[in-house]
VEXDRENPA-940272 format. One record per atom (N, C-alpha, C, O, CB): residue number from 1; residue in three letters; chain; x, y, z. Coordinates in steps of 0.05 Angstrom, whole numbers, plus 5000, padded with zeros to 4 digits. Atoms other than C-alpha are relative to their C-alpha. Last residue first. Glycine has a CB too. Example, Ala and Ser with C-alpha at 12.3 -4.5 7.8 and 13.67 -1.06 7.14 Angstrom:
     n   res   chain     px     py     pz
     2   SER       A   4984   4976   4999
     2   SER       A   5273   4979   5143
     2   SER       A   4985   5022   5014
     2   SER       A   4995   5044   5018
     2   SER       A   5009   5009   4971
     1   ALA       A   5018   4976   5000
     1   ALA       A   5246   4910   5156
     1   ALA       A   5018   5024   5000
     1   ALA       A   5039   5024   5013
     1   ALA       A   4980   5001   5025
REM end
This chain:
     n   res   chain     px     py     pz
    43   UNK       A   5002   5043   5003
    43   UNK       A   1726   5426   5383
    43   UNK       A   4969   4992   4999
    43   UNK       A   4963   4968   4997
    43   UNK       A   5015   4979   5038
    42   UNK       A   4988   5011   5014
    42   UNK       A   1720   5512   5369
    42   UNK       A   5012   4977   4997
    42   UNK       A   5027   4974   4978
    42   UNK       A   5009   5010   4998
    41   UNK       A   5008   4996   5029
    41   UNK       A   1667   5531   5396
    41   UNK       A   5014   4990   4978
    41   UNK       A   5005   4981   4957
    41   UNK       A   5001   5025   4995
    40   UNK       A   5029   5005   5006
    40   UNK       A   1668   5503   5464
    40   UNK       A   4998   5000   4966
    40   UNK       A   4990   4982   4951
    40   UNK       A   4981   5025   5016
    39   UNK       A   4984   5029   5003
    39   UNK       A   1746   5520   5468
    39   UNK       A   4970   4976   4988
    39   UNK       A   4971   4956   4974
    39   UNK       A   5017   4989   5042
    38   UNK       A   4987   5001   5022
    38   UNK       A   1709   5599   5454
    38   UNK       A   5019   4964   4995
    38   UNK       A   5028   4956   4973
    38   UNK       A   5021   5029   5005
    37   UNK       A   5022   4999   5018
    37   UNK       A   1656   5588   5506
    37   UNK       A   5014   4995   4979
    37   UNK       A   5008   4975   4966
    37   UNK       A   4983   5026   4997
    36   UNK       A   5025   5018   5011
    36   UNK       A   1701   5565   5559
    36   UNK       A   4991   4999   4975
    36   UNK       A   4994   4978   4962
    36   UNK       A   4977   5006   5011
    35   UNK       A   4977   5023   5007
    35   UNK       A   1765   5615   5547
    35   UNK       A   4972   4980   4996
    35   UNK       A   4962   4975   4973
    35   UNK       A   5030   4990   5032
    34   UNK       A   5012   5017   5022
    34   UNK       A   1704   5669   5556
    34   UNK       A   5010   4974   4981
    34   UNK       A   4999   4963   4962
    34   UNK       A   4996   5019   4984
    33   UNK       A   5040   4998   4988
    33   UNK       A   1718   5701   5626
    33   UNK       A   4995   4980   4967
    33   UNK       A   4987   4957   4970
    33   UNK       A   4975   5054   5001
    32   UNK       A   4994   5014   4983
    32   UNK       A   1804   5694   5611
    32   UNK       A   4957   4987   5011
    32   UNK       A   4944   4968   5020
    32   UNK       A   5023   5022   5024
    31   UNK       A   4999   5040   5002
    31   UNK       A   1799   5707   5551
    31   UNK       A   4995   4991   5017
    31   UNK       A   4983   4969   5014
    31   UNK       A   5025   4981   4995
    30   UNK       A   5022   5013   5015
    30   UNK       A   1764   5777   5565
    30   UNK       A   5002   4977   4999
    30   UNK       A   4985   4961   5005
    30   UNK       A   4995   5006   4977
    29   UNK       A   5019   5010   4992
    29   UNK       A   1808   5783   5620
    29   UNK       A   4984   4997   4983
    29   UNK       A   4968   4980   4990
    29   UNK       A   4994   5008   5016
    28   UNK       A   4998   5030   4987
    28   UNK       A   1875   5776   5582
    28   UNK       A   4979   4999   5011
    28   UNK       A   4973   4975   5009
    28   UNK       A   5020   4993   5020
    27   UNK       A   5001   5021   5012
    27   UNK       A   1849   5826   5533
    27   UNK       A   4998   4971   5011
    27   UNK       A   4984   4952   5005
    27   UNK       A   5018   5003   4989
    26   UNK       A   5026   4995   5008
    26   UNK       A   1832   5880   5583
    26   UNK       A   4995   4980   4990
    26   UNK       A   4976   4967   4998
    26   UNK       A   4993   5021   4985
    25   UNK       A   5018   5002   4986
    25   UNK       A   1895   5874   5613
    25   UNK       A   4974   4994   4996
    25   UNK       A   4962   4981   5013
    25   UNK       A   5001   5014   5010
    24   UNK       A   4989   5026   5003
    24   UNK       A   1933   5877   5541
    24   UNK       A   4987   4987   5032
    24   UNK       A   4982   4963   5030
    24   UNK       A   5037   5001   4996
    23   UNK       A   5020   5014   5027
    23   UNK       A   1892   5944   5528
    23   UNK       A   5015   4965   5006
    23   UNK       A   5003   4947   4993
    23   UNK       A   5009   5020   4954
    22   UNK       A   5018   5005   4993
    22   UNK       A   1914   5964   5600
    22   UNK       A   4981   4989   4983
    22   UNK       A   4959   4979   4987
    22   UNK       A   4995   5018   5010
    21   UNK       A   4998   5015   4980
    21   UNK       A   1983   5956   5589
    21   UNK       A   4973   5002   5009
    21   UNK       A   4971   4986   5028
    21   UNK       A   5021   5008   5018
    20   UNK       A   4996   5034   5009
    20   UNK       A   1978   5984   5520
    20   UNK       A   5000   4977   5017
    20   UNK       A   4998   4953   5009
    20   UNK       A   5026   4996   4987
    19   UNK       A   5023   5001   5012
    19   UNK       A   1951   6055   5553
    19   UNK       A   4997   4973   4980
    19   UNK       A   4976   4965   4970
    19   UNK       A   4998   5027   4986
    18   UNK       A   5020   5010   4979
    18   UNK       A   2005   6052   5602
    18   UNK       A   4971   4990   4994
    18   UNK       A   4955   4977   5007
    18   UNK       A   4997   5020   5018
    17   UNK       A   4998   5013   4988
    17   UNK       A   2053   6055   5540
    17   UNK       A   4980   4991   5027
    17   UNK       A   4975   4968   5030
    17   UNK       A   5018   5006   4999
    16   UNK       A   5009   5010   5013
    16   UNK       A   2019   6108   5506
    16   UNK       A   5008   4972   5002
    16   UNK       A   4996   4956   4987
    16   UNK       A   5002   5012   4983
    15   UNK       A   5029   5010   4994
    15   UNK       A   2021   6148   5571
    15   UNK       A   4984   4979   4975
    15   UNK       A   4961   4971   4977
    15   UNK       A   4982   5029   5003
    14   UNK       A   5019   4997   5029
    14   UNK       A   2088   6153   5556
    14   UNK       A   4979   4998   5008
    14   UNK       A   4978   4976   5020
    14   UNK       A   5003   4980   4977
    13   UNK       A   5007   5033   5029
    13   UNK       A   2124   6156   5625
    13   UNK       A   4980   5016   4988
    13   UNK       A   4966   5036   4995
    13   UNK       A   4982   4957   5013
    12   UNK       A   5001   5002   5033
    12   UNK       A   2141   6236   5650
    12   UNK       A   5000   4978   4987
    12   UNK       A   5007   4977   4964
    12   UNK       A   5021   5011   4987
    11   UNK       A   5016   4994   5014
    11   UNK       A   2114   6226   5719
    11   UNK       A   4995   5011   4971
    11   UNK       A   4975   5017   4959
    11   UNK       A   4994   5007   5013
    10   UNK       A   5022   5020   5002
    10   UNK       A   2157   6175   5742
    10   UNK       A   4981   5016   4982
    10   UNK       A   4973   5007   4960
    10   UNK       A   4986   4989   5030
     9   UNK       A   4989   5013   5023
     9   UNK       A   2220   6233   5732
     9   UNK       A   4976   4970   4998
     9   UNK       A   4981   4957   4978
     9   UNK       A   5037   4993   5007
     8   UNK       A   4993   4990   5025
     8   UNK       A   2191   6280   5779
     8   UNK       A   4998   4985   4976
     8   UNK       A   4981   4988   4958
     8   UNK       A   5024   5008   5001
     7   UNK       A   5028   5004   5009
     7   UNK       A   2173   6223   5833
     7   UNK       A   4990   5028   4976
     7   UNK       A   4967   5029   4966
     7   UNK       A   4980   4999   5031
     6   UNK       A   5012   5020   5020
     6   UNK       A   2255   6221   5823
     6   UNK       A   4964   4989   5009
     6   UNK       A   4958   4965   5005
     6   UNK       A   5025   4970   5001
     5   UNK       A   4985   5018   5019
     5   UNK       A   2275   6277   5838
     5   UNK       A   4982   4980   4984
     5   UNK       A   4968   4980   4964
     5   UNK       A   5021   4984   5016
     4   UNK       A   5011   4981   5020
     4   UNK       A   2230   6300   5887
     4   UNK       A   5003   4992   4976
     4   UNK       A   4985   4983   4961
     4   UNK       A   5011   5025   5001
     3   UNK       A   5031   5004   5007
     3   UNK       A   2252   6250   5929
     3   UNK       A   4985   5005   4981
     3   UNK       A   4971   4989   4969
     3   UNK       A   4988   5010   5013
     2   UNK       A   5000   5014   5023
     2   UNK       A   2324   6273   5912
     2   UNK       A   4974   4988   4995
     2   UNK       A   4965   4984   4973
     2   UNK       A   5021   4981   5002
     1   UNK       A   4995   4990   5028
     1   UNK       A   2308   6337   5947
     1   UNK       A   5000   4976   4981
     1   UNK       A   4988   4978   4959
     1   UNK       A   5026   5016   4998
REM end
């Protein structure tokens, strides 16, 4: 029963929170693939 419980209670997060955790994922790999080009560009 408490199982239940609490994989109950995981599935009410914000989804507008998971949806900033993947826009801030997204971000860090773009820098991360184009850090070069952009240190390139700008010295």
């Amino acid at each position: 029963m408490e199982f239940k419980r609490k994989f109950g209670r995981q599935k009410k997060t914000k989804p507008t929170k998971g949806l900033f955790l993947i826009l801030l994922l997204a971000l860090a790999l773009f820098l991360w693939f184009n850090a070069e080009s952009l240190l390139n560009s700008l010295f």
